[in-house]
Structure formats: C-alpha cells, structure tokens
N, C-alpha and C positions, 0 to 999 in steps of 0.2 A: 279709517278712524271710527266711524258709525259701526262700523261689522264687531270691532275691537271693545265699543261701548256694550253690546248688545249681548258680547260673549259674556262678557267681565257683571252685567247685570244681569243676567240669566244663572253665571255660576252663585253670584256671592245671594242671590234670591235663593236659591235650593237649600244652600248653606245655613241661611240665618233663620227657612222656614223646618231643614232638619234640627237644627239646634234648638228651634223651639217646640216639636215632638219629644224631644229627645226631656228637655227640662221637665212639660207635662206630665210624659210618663212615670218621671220619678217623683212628682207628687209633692214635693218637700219643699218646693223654690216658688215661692207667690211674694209679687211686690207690692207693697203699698204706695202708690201716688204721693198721699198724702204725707206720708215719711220722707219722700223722696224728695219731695218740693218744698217741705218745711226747713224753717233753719233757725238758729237761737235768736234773730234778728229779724225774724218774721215767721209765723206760723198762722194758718189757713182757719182752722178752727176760733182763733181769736180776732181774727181779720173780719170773718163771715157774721160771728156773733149779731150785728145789727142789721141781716138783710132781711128782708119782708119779701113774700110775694105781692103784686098785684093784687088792691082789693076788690077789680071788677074781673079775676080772672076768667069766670065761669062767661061772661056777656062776650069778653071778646076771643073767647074760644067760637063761640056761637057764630060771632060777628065773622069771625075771619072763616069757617066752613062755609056761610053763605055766600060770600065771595068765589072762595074757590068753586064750590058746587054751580055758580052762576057761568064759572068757564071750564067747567068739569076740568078741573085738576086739582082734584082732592083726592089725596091718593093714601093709602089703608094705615098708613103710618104717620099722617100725618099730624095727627097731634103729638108726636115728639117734635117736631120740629116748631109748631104755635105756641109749645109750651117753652120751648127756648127763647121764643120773641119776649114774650109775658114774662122769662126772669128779666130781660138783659134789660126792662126799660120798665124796674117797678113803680117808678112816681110818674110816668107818662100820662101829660093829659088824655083823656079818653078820648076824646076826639080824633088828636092828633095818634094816638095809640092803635085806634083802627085800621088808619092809613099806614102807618108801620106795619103794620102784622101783614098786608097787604104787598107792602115790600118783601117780606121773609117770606111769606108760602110762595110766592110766583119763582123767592132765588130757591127755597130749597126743594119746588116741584124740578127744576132745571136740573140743583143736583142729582135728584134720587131716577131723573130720568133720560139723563146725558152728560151726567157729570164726570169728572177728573176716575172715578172708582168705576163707572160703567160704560164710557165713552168706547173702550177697547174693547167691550164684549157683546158690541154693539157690530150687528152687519154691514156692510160697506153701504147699503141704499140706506139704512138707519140713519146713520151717520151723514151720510149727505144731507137727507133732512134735516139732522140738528143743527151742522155747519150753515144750514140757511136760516134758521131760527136766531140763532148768535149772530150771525152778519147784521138780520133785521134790526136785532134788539141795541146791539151796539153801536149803529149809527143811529139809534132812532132821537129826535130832538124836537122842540116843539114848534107846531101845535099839540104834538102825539096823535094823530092821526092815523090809523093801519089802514093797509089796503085791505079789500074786500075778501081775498083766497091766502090770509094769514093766518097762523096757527093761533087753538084758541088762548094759550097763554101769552101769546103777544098783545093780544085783548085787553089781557086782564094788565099783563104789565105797561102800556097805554094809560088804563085807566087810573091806575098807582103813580106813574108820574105827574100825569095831568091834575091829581087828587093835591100831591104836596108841591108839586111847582105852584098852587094857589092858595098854599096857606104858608110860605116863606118868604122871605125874604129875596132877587133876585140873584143875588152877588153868591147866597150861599146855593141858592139852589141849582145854580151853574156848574158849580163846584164841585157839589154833590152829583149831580149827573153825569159830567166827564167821568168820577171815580168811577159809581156805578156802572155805568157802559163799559168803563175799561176792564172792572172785574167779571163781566157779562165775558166778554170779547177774548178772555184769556183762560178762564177757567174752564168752558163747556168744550174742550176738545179732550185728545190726546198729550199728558200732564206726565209719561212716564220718558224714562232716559233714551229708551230706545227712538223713541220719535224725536225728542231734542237732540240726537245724537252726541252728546256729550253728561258728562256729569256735574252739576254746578259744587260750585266747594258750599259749606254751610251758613255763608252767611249770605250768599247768591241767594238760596235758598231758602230763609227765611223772609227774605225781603218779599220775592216772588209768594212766598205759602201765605204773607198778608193779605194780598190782593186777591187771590184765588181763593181764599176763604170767604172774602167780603166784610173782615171784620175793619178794614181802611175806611167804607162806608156806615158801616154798623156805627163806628164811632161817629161821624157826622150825624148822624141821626141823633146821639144823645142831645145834640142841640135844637133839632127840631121839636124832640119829643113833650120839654116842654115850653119851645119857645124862645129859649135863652142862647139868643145868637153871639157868638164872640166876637168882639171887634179885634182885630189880629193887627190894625194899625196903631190903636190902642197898646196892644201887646207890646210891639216892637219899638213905640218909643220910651217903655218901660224895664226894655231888655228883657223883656218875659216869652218873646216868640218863639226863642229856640229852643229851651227845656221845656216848653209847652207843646211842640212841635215830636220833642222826644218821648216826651209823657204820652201821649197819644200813640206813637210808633209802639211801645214797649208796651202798652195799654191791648193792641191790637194783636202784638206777638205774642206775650201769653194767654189771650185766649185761641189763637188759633195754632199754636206748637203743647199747649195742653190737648187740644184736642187731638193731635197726631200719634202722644200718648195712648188715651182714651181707645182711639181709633185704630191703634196697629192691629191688633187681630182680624178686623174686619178688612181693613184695607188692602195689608200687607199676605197676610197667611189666608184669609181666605180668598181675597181679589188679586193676591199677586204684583199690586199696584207700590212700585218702589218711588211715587209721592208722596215720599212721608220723610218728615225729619229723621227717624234713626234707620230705613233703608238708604237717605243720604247723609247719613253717620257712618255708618258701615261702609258703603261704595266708597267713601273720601281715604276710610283705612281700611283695608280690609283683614288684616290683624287682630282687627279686634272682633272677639268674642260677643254673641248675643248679649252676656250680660254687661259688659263694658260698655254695648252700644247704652242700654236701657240707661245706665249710670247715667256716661255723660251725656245723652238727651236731657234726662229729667236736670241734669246740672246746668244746662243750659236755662231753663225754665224757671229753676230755683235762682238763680241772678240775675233776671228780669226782675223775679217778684220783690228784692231786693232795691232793684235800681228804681221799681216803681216808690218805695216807701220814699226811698232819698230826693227824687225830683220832685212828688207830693210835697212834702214838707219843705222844699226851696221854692218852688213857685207858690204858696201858699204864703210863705214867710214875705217872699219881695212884696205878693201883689200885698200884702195887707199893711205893706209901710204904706203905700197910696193913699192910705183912709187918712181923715173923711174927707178928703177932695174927691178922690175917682171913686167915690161907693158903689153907683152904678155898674161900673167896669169890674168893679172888684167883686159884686155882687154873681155877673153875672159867670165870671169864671171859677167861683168858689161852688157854683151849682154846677157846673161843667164839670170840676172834678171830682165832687160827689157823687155825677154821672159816670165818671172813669173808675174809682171805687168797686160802684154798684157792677161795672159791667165783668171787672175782674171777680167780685163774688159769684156772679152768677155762670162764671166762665167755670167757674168748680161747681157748684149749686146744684147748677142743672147736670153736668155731664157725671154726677155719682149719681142721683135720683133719677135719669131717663132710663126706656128700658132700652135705647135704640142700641146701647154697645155692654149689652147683660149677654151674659151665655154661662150656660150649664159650667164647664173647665175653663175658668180665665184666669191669664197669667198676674190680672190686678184684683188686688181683693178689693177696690172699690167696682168692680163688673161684677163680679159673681153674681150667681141668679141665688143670692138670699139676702136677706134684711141687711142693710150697713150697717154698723156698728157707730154708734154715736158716737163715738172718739173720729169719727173721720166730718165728722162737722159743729 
C-alpha cells in the first residue's frame, strides 16, 4: 500500500511539475488570485479597503529582532515573516503585540528550519535533532522551565509562553497552549504522502493544513492581543457557539489554503513537497489537469470567503438582539470579529506585498517580481 502511495505521488509530482514547464514556456497563461477568489458576492479589493497597518510597526519590528538576536535565531528572511505578524494583529495592544510577535518568529524560525518544505531535505542526524526539539517543545507546560543542554529556540519559546500565560486569563491560556503544542508536535516533521503512506481526500486535508499552519492558534491570539476574552458559555446559552466555532475554522482555512496557493511554486515545483492543497487536488483525481487543479483549489477558497461573509453577518445579527442586556458579551465578540475580519485582510495583504513567494516567472501575477497593480487591492 505505502510503495503504491509513493509510486502514484512521485508519477503525478513529475506530471503536474512538467505541465507547469510546459505552461511557463508558452508565456501566455498567468493567473490572477485575485480573479480567482473574487466573486459577485464578495470581492477582496472592497473587503481590504479598511485595513491599516500597525502604527508601531517599525518599534516592534525592532522589538521582535532583539528577541530573536538574544537566542540567535534571526534568520536573513526574517522580516517577512515579523511583517506577517504586524499585518495579522493591526490594533494589538503594544505590549501585548510584542509578546505575539515572539510567538511568530520562534514558530516561523521552526518553519524555515525544520519545517513541513525542509524536514525531507534535511539529513537523517538533522532530523533527529529536530524530532528532539518538537518532542521538547510539545510537551513543554508550566512553569516553562528548559533544561540546561536545550536548544536555543527552546529558550526563547519558554520565554514566550511564560510571557502570555501571565498576562491571560487561565482557562484561555490552557487552551491556547494545548493548540499550540499540538501544531508544534505535528507540523515540524515529515508532512509528505510518502511518509503518511496514504493520501488524505480534501477535506482530511484541510482540517490537518489548519493546524500545521498555526493559523488554529493565530486565531486565539486575536483575543489575547487586545485583551478581549470570549466567554463561550456565554456563547452557547445564546446559541452562538457553533457558527462562532465555524467562523473561526473557515477564518483559519482561508488564510492557510490561500497560502498554499501563494506557495505552490516554492513548495511544490521547487521543493517537490505534495503538502499542498492542489498536489492533494490532483493525487485525489488524477485526471485532472494543472489547470483544473489551480481552478478548483482557488474554488475552494472563493466559498470559504463566501461562507465567511454569511456566518459574519448571522452571529453579528443574533449577538446584537442581546443588547442592552449582554453589552459586555456583545461587546466583546463584536471586537473578536473585527479581529476575524482584520485577519482574513491580511491573509491577502501581506502574501501580495511580501517578497518571500516573488520570482522572476510566476505563474500568479500577484508573485511577479514587479509592482502590483492596484486593481489587486
């Protein structure tokens, strides 16, 4: 069964990365994202209209290299990565925003140096080392404590839990920590079909790309960042837990199956890596064509963005029959999804204006290595 996985994702890898030579070459076939995800019922450019950056960006760009520089793992691309924290959480108290960003350099040093894209092209002693780094990190619990002959981004991720476990709530910061650990504990390995030895169908596979992305805890963070904890008991004797519950999921799937977009040439065509939503588009049919894949990827993404406007606008509608009895409650989840909002803006935001997935020939004209065209925001 595994040998049969291994053939079947090694042929339709050759297949989907000569069809994408093959497109290149002729020069004529460039997708828009932005086209792609847009729909008469919601469009990206009218959505984004009201995001702001971060008005302390520059401090806690600063803020968050002294950090990493204090556990030397600042690593030469980092500031794509600090400047994705700074979209995703533009009204973050500063304080509490530091602590954040602390979060994201420590997950996305892991990425870019034992993650899901590089884990396989990593040596077998490499590797051992990481697999003990993830072990650490994923059972780690408080006090946060490391021992002595632990790696230095254990340190630092230590110092980040121990940072927001004292400035939250307990109940949430529990919460938050299982998630974390858990996307720690599953994402820093071997994330391709051949070591799973099977193929998940696509919706296996989005649930799984939430969690290995980190964007399940990203969203928890919206509520630490400024403070504004949810009460989910609240929620639920109001009948609001489960589409809030969904909102959240669907919040977390389009920024992290945007990204897979964004990401295929680097993942898929130069790393080979078929974790990616349209390498497990194509594995599920293999009938289908490069461009067929890209279709219904992006069609997948464009009915998220969709399902997001419609659960906005129902849990918005219920909570605000509450008033003025539950203001409080009502207050605090109406900032919640403003945070949900803001994070799907910057889920686009950031990944046209970074430079980390720009190249000379790409198949998205929001990557091209020249100026975007203001119709794409």
């Amino acid at each position: 069964m595994k040998h049969n996985v291994q053939m079947l994702a090694h042929s339709r890898m050759q297949k989907m990365q000569k069809e994408y030579v093959a497109m290149m070459a002729n020069g004529d076939v460039c997708f828009s994202l932005f086209q792609l995800f847009n729909h008469d019922e919601f469009r990206l450019d009218e959505f984004c209209q009201s995001f702001r950056p971060h008005p302390y960006s520059r401090q806690l760009k600063r803020a968050a290299q002294e950090f990493c520089e204090k556990y030397d793992i600042w690593l030469e691309n980092a500031e794509h990565y600090v400047t994705c924290a700074i979209y995703l959480f533009p009204t973050a108290n500063l304080y509490r925003m530091i602590n954040i960003l602390k979060n994201c350099t420590v997950d996305f040093y892991l990425n870019d140096t034992m993650g899901r894209e590089v884990f396989t092209h990593l040596s077998a002693a490499e590797q051992q080392k990481c697999n003990v780094i993830r072990e650490h990190m994923a059972r780690l619990d408080s006090p946060f404590i490391c021992q002595p002959d632990v790696a230095d981004v254990e340190r630092a991720n230590a110092e980040m839990m121990s940072d927001i476990r004292n400035t939250s709530p307990g109940r949430w910061f529990e919460a938050f920590r299982k998630m974390y650990n858990y996307h720690i504990d599953v994402t820093h390995l071997d994330c391709n079909t051949n070591t799973m030895g099977r193929i998940p169908s696509v919706d296996e596979y989005i649930d799984m790309r939430g969690h290995i992305s980190g964007m399940h805890h990203t969203i928890q963070l919206i509520e630490y960042s400024d403070g504004q904890f949810l009460d989910w008991e609240w929620m639920d004797n109001v009948n609001i837990s489960s589409d809030m519950q969904r909102l959240q999921y669907v919040t977390a799937a389009i920024g992290c199956l945007m990204n897979d977009l964004f990401s295929f040439e680097k993942e898929v065509i130069d790393n080979s890596s078929d974790s990616n939503l349209l390498m497990i588009m194509a594995l599920n049919d293999t009938n289908l064509t490069l461009e067929e894949v890209i279709l219904k990827s992006a069609g997948i993404v464009q009915q998220l963005l969709l399902e997001f406007t419609v659960l906005v606008n129902r849990v918005r509608t219920r909570s605000y029959q509450r008033l003025p009895a539950d203001t409080e409650m009502v207050d605090k989840l109406d900032a919640h999804i403003g945070g949900l909002e803001r994070c799907v803006q910057a889920s686009w935001m950031w990944q046209v204006y970074t430079k980390r997935y720009k190249r000379v020939n790409s198949m998205w004209k929001e990557t091209q290595l020249a100026p975007v065209t203001a119709a794409a925001v």
